[in-house]
C-alpha positions in Angstrom: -10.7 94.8 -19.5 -13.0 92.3 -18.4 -14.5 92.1 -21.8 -10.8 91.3 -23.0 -11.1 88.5 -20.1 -14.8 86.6 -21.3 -12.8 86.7 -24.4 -9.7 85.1 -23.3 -7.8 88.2 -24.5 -5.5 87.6 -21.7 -2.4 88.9 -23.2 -4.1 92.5 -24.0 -6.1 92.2 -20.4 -2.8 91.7 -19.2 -1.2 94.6 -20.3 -4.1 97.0 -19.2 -4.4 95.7 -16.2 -0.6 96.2 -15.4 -0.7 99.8 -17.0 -3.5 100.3 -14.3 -1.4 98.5 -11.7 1.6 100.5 -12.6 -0.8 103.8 -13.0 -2.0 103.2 -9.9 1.4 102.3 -7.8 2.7 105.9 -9.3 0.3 107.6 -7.8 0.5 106.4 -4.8 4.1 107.0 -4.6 3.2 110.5 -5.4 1.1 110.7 -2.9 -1.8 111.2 -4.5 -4.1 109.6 -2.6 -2.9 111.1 0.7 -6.1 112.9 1.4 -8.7 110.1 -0.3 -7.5 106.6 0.8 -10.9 105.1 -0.1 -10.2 105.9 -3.7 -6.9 104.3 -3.0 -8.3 101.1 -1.6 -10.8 100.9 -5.0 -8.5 101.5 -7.4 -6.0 99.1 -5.4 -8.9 96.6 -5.2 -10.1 96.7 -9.0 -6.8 95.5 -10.1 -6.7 92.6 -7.9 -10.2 91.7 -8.8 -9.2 92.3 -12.6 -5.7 89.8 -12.1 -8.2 87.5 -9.9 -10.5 87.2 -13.1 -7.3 86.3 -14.9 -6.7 83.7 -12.7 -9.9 82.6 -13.2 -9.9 82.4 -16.8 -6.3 80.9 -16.6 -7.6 77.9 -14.6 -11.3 77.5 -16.6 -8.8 77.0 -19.5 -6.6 74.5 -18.0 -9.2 72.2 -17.0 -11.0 72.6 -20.5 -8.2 71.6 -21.7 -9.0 68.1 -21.6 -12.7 68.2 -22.3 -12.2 69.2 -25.6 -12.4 67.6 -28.5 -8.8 68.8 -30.0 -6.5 71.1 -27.9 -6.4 74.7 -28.6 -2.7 75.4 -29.5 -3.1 78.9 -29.7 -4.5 79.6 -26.0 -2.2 77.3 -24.5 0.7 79.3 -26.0 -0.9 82.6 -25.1 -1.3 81.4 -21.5 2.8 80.4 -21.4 3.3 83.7 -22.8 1.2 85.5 -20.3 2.9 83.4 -17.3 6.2 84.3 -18.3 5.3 88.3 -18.8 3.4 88.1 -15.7 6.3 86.6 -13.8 8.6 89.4 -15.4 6.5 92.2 -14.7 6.2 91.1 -10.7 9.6 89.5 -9.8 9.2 87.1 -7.0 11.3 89.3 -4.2 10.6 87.1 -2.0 8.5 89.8 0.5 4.8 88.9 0.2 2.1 91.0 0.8 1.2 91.1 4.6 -2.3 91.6 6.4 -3.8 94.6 5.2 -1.5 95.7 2.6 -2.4 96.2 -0.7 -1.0 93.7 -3.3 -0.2 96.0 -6.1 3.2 95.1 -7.6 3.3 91.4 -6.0 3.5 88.2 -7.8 0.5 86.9 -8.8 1.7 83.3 -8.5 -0.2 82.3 -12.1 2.5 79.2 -13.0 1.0 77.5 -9.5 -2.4 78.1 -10.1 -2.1 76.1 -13.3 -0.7 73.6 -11.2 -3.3 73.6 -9.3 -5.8 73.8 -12.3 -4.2 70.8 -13.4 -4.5 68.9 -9.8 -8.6 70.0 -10.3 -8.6 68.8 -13.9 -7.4 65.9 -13.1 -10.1 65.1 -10.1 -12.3 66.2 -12.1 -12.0 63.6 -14.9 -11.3 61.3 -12.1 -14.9 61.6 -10.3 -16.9 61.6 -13.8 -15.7 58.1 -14.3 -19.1 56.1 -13.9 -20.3 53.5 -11.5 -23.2 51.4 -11.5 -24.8 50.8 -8.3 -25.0 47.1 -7.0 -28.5 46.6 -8.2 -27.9 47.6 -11.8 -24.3 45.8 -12.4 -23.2 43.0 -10.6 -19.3 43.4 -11.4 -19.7 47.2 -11.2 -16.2 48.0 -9.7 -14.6 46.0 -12.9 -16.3 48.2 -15.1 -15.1 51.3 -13.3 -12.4 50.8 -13.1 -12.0 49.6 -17.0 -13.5 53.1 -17.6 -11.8 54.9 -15.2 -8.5 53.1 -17.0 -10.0 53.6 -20.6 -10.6 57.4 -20.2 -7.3 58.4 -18.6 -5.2 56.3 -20.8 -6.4 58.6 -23.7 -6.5 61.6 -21.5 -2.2 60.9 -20.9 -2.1 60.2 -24.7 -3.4 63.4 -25.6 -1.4 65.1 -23.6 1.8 63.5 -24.8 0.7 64.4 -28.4 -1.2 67.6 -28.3 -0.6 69.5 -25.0 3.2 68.7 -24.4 4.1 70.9 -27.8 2.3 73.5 -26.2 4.5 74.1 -23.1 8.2 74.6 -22.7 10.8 72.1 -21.6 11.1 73.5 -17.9 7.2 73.3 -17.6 7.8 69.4 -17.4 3.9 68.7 -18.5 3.6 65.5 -18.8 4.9 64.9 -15.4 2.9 67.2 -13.9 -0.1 65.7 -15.3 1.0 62.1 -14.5 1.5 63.2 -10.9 -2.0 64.4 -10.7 -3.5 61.9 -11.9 -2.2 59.4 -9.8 -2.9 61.6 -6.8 -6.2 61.8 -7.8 -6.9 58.1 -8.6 -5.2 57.5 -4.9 -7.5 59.9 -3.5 -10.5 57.7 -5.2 -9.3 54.4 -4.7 -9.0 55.4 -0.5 -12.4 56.3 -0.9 -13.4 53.3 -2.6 -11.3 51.3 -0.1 -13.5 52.5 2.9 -16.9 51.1 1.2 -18.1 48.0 2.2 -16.9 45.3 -0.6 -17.8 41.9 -2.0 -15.4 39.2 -2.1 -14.9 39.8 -5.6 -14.4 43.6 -5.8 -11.7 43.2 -3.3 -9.9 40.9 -5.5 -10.4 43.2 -8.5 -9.3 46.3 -6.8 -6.2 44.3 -5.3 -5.6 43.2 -8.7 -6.1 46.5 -10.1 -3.7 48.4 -7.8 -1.0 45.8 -7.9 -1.0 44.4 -11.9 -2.7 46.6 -13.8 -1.9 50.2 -13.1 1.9 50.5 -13.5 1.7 47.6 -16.1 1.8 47.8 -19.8 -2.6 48.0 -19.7 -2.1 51.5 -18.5 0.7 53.7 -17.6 3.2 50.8 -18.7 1.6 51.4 -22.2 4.4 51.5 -25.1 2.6 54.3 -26.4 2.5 56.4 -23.1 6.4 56.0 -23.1 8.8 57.7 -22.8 7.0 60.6 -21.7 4.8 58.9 -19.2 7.2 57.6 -16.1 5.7 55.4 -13.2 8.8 55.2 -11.2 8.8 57.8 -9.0 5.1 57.9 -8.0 4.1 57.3 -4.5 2.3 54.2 -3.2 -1.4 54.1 -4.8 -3.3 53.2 -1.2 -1.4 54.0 2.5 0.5 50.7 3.6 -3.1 50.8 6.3 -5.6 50.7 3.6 -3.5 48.3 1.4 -3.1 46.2 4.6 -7.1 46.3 5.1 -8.0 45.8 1.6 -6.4 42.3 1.8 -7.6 41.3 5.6 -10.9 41.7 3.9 -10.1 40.0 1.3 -8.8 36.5 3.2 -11.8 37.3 5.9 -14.4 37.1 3.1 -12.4 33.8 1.4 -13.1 32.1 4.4 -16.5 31.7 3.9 -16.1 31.2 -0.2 -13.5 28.5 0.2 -15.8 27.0 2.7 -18.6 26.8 0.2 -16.6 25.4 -2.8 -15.7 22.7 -0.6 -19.2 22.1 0.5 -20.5 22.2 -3.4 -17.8 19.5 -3.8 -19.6 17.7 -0.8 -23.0 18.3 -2.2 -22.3 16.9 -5.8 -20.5 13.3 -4.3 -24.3 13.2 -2.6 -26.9 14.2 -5.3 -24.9 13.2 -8.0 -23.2 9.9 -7.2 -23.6 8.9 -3.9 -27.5 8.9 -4.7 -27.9 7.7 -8.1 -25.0 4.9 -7.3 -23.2 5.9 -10.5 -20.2 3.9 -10.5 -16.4 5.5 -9.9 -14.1 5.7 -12.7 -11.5 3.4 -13.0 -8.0 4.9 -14.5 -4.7 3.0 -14.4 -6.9 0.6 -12.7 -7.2 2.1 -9.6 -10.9 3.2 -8.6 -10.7 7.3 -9.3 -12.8 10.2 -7.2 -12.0 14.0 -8.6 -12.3 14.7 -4.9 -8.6 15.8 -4.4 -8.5 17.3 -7.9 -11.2 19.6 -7.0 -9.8 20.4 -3.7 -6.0 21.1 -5.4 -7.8 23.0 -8.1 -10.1 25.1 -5.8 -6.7 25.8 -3.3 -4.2 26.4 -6.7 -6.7 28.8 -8.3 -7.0 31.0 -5.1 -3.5 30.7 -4.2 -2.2 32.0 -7.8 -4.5 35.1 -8.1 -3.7 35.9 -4.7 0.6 35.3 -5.2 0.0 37.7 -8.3 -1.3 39.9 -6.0 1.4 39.7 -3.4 3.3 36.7 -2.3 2.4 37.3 1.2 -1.7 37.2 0.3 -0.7 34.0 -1.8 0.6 32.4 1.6 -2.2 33.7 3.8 -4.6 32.2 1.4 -2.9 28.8 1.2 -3.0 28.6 5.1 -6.3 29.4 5.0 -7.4 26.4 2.1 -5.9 24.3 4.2 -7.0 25.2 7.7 -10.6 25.0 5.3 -9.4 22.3 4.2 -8.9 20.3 7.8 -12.3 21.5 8.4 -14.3 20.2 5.8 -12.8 16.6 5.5 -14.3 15.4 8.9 -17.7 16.4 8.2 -17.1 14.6 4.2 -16.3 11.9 6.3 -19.0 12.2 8.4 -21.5 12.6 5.4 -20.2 9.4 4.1 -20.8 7.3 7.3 -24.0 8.9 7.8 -25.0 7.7 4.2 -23.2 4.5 4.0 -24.7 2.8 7.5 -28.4 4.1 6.5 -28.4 1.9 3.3 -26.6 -1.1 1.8 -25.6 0.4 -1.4 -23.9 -1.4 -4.4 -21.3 1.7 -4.9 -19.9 2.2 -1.3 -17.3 0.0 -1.3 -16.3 1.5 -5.1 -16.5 5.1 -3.4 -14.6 3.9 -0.4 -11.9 2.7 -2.2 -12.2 5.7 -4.5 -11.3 8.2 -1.7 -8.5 6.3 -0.3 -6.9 6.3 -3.6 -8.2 10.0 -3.5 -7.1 11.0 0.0 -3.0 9.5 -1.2 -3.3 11.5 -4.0 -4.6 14.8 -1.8 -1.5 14.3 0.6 0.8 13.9 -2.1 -0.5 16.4 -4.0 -0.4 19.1 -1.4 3.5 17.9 -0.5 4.9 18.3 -4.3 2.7 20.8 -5.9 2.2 23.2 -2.6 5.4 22.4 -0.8 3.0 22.0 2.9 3.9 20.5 5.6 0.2 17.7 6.0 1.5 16.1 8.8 -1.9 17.1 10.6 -4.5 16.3 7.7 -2.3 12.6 7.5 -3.6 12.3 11.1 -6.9 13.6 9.9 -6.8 11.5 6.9 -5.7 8.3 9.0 -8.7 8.5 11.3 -11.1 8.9 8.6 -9.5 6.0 6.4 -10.1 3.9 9.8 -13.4 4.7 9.7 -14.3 4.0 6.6 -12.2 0.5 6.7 -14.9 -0.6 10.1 -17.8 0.2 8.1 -16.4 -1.4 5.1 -15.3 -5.1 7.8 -18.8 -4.3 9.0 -20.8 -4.9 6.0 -18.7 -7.9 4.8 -19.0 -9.1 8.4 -22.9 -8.2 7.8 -23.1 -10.3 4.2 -21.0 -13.0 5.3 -22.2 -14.4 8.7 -25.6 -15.8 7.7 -23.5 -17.8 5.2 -20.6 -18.8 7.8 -23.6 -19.4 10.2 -25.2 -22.2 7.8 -21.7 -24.5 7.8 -21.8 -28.2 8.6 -25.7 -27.6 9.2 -28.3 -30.0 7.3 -29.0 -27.7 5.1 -25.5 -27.3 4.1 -24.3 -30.7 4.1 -27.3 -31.6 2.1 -25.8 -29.0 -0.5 -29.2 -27.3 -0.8 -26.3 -23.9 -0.6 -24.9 -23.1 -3.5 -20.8 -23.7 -3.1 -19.9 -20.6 -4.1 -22.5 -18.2 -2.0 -20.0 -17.3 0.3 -17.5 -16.4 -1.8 -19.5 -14.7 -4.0 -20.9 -12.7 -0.6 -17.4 -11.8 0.3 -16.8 -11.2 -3.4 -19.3 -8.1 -3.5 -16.6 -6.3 -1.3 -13.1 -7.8 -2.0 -13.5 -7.7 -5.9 -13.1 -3.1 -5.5 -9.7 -3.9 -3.3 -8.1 -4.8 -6.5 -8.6 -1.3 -7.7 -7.6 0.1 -4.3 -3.6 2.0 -4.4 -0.9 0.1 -3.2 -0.2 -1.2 -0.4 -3.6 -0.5 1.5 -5.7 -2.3 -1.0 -3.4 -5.3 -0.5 -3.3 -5.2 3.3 -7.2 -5.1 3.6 -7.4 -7.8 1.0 -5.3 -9.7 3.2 -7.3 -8.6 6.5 -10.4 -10.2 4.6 -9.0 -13.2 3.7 -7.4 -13.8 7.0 -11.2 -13.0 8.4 -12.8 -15.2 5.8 -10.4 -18.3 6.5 -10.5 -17.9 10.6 -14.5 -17.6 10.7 -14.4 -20.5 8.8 -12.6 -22.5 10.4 -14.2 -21.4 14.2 -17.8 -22.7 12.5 -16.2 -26.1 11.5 -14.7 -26.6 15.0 -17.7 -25.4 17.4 -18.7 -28.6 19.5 -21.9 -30.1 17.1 -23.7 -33.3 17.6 -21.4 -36.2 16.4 -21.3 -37.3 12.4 -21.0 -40.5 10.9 -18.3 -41.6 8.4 -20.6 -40.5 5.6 -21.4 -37.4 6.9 -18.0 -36.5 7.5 -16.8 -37.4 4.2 -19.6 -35.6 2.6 -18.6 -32.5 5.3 -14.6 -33.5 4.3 -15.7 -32.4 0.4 -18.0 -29.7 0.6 -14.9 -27.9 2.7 -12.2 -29.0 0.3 -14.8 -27.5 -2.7 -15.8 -24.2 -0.7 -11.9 -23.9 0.2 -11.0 -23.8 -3.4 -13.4 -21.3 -4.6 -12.9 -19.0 -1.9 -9.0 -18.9 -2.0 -9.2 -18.8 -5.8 -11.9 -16.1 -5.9 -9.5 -13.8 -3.7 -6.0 -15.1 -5.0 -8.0 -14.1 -8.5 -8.6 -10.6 -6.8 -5.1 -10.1 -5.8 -4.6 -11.3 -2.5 -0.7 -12.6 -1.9 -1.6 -14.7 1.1 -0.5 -17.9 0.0 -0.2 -19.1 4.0 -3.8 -19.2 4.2 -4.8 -21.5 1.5 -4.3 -24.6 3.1 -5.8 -23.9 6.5 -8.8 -25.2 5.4 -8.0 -28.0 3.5 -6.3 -29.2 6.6 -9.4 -29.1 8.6 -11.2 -30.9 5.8 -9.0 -33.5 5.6 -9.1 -34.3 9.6 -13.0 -34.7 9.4 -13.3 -36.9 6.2 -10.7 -38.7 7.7 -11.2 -42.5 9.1 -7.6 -44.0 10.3 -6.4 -42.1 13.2 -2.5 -42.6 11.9 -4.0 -40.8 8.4 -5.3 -38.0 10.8 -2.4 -37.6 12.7 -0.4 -37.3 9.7 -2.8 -34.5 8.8 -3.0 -32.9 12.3 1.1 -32.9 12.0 0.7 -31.3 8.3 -1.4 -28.7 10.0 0.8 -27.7 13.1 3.6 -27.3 10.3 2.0 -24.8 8.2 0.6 -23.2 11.5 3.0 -23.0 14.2 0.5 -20.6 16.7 -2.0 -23.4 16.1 -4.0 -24.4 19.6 
């Protein structure tokens, strides 16, 4: 009989072992064994041992199943055939064997022991899947699970075209195969779920679990259907490990998010800030890809984590921008810290770059994100007013030697050049121009204003006492330095029209001789400026 086993002769093992069985239950009955038990007990015991080897052999050919190259029709058939006699020949009663009783005439239980062999097949294939370790394969975990993917997909389509045939209706096979398998990838995946991770397996094991695995790449496949169903199957990973799985996902963002915005920082340094290459100008407005990078780096996390869940998708946005609220202090910072170490020809282009750039980040965020920035505008604000000092400063810085030098002999004696101040002032108001509405025009109005006033407070400090010469000489190198400055600045966009004259008025007083003339002018003055003292 065993012979008949090793060569999966299972229908002809069957019946000798059940002519044995049957053999051996008769004589019993007949009392045979009354006065030699122990020859009972062996008899009793080589039949169970013989259907055990059955078993055996019924659940070495259920997992071979799958590791052959073509399925053997013929043995699966026998082994339905040999279920179903086996099942006839030991009617499930319903009384089991108890503790110490023999087990001749009870079901041997054969249709759950394929079951089972196909719940062990299915782990089986499962664990063979290969997996680099972290040394040899730096996205190891995407190749697994491409493999692990690849080798069951052909495993389900096998079974849909060459094992199903073999089985009757009410075995439901291709169920019972898609059920273990998923258990058995579940089981993996919660083991892969406890490892330690990188950033990006976590993503790709997120990903894999939620868009790949039910989807059309796998058990969604047209050809899998209609035979392969995913609708009933239970949750891949426990709500717990699914829940951990993306904690550590947004914990480990943290500190990538943080870098992509410091590479952003790092590359306005070495790359522009340091070899003074010159912003771009679109739409004529002065252009920095700062908030283009920022919106890109936030958009591309937030969309591969919404396709993973909407819930991850909003836990990452929070954290870009609580990031985000972090990082633009210390650019800011950076900036300054550059910016009052040198006088460089491109800081007031890159400080009218990032205002522009800072609008469009706000605005950005608002229509493409839908977020409330009502604390990176405060953020934003404080840095602009920073920038805006250091910006004053520097003009203040070019143009005080310059203011300094009016209605001394040097100046009077024209050895300055008419147009040196407003060619100093020039050097920051000329990137205003490019500077988004209405900021650039307010600050271009701020200098102006500052221009014209410090003027004026040089002309009117108490000096030793001019002749009529001198004045008149005094009277036209205003009036001249007047009209190059406001036209320099009216040139560059500034719409303060009020201050033109303020000058000329001034002007006109000093080169003036007849004190009716100079009233007339001092009354010409008060008009235009009311707050005059």
């Amino acid at each position: 009989i065993n012979e008949l086993i090793q060569k999966r002769q299972l229908l002809e093992a069957f019946a000798s072992i059940k002519y044995l069985e049957d053999e051996t239950i008769a004589e019993r009955d007949a009392e045979k064994y009354k006065d030699n038990p122990q020859e009972f007990v062996r008899k009793s015991k080589d039949v169970d041992l013989l259907y055990n080897s059955i078993t055996n052999m019924i659940q070495s050919i259920v997992v071979g199943t799958l590791e052959q190259p073509t399925v053997e029709d013929t043995m699966l058939n026998s082994l339905v055939t040999l279920i179903a006699h086996e099942e006839a020949a030991h009617p499930n009663t319903g009384n089991a064997a108890g503790p110490g009783s023999d087990f001749l005439g009870t079901p041997r239980k054969w249709r759950e022991e394929w079951r089972e062999a196909i719940n062990e097949s299915a782990r089986k294939r499962v664990q063979r899947v290969p997996m680099a370790s972290k040394e040899e394969e730096s996205f190891r975990l995407d190749l697994h699970l491409g493999f692990l993917q690849k080798q069951l997909s052909e495993d389900l389509l096998k079974i849909k075209l060459s094992v199903k045939k073999c089985y009757p209706e009410e075995y439901q096979v291709c169920d019972m195969y898609v059920e273990a398998f998923h258990n058995a990838v579940a089981s993996h995946l919660q083991d892969l779920s406890q490892r330690p991770l990188e950033f990006n397996e976590l993503y790709t094991l997120l990903d894999w679990v939620a868009n790949i695995y039910r989807s059309e790449l796998f058990l969604g496949h047209p050809d899998l259907k209609p035979e392969v169903k995913t609708e009933n199957l239970s949750l891949l990973l426990a709500p717990a490990d699914w829940d951990k799985l993306k904690n550590d996902y947004i914990t480990l963002a943290k500190g990538k998010i943080k870098n992509y915005f410091g590479n952003i920082l790092r590359l306005e340094v070495t790359e522009k800030w340091e070899k003074e290459v010159h912003p771009e100008v679109k739409e004529n407005l002065y252009h920095s890809s700062l908030s283009f990078d920022i919106q890109a780096i936030i958009g591309e996390h937030m969309k591969i984590s919404g396709a993973i869940s909407r819930s991850l998708g909003t836990k990452m946005l929070e954290l870009c921008l609580a990031e985000l609220h972090e990082f633009i202090p210390r650019f800011g910072e950076e900036f300054v810290a550059w910016s009052t170490a040198q006088d460089s020809p491109v800081f007031a282009p890159y400080f009218t770059a990032y205002i522009n750039s800072f609008h469009d980040l706000v605005s950005g965020l608002e229509r493409v994100f839908k977020v409330n920035t009502e604390e990176l505008q405060k953020i934003l604000a404080t840095l602009t007013r920073n920038f805006t000092n250091i910006f004053l400063n520097k003009l203040r810085t070019k143009a005080q030697p310059l203011l300094k030098k009016i209605l001394t002999k040097d100046w009077i004696l024209a050895t300055e050049r008419p147009d040196s101040l407003a060619s100093a002032v020039s050097q920051f108001s000329e990137h205003l121009q490019h500077m988004r509405e209405p900021m650039g025009q307010e600050l271009l109005h701020d200098v102006h204003k500052y221009v014209v006033r410090e003027y004026i407070m040089q002309v009117i400090k108490p000096r030793r006492k001019m002749n009529g010469e001198t004045r008149q000489q005094v009277s036209e190198k205003m009036n001249q330095e007047a009209r190059i400055l406001n036209n320099t600045l009216i040139g560059q966009g500034s719409d303060s029209d009020w201050l033109l004259p303020a000058i000329h008025h001034i002007a006109n007083i000093i080169g003036e001789k007849k004190k009716d003339k100079i009233k007339e002018y001092v009354k010409e003055l008060c008009q235009d400026y009311p707050d005059i003292r």
